[in-house]
N, C-alpha and C positions, 0 to 999 in steps of 0.2 A: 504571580503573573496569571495564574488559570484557578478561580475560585474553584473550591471542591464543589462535586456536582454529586447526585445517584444516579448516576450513568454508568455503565461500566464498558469498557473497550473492550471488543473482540477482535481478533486477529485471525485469520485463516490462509492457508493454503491453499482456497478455493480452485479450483483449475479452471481457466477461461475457457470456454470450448470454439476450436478451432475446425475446419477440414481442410482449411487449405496448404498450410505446406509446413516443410522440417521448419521452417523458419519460426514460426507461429506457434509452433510445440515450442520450443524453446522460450518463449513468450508466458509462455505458461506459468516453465519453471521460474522464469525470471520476475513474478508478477506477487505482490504479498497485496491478500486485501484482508482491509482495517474495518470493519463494522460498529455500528452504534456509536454514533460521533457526531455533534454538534455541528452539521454544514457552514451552518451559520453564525458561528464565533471562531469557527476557525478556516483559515485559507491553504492553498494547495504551499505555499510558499513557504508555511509552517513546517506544515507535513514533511515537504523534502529536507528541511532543515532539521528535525527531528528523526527521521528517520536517515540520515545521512552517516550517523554515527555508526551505521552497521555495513557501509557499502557504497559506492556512488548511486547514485540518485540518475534516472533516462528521467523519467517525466511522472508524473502524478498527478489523477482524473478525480477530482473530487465531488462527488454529491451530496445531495441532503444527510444521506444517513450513515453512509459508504464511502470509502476510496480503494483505487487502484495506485500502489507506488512501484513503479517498474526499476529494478536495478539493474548492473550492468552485466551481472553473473548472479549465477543460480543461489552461491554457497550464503550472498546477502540475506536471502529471506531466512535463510535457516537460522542465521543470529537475530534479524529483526524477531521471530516466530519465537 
């Protein structure tokens, strides 16, 4: 399905930065971003599908190079990570 590439995936804990409320820290925790990634042969719809296997899936922001994949609790990112 996904011809090998020399790309390589990064993954991060990145923290989003926030000031406005407890709510939004928690957003935080809840938040795994994916770096160095093909925007353009792959879709958000993937993404959640792939990364589903570690947690439910809120939503995921995908760009060029980037995404954002929000779960529904903190402890998902730690097994996605």
């Amino acid at each position: 399905m996904f011809e090998e590439t020399r790309h390589h995936l990064f993954i991060s804990t990145q923290k989003i930065k926030s000031l406005r409320s407890r709510d939004e820290m928690s957003l935080e925790e809840r938040t795994l971003v994916v770096r160095n990634i093909d925007g353009d042969r792959l879709t958000a719809d993937l993404l959640e599908e792939l990364f589903a296997n570690f947690g439910p899936v809120v939503k995921v922001v995908l760009r060029k190079s980037f995404a954002f994949i929000e779960f529904t609790v903190k402890v998902s990112v730690g097994y996605a990570w």
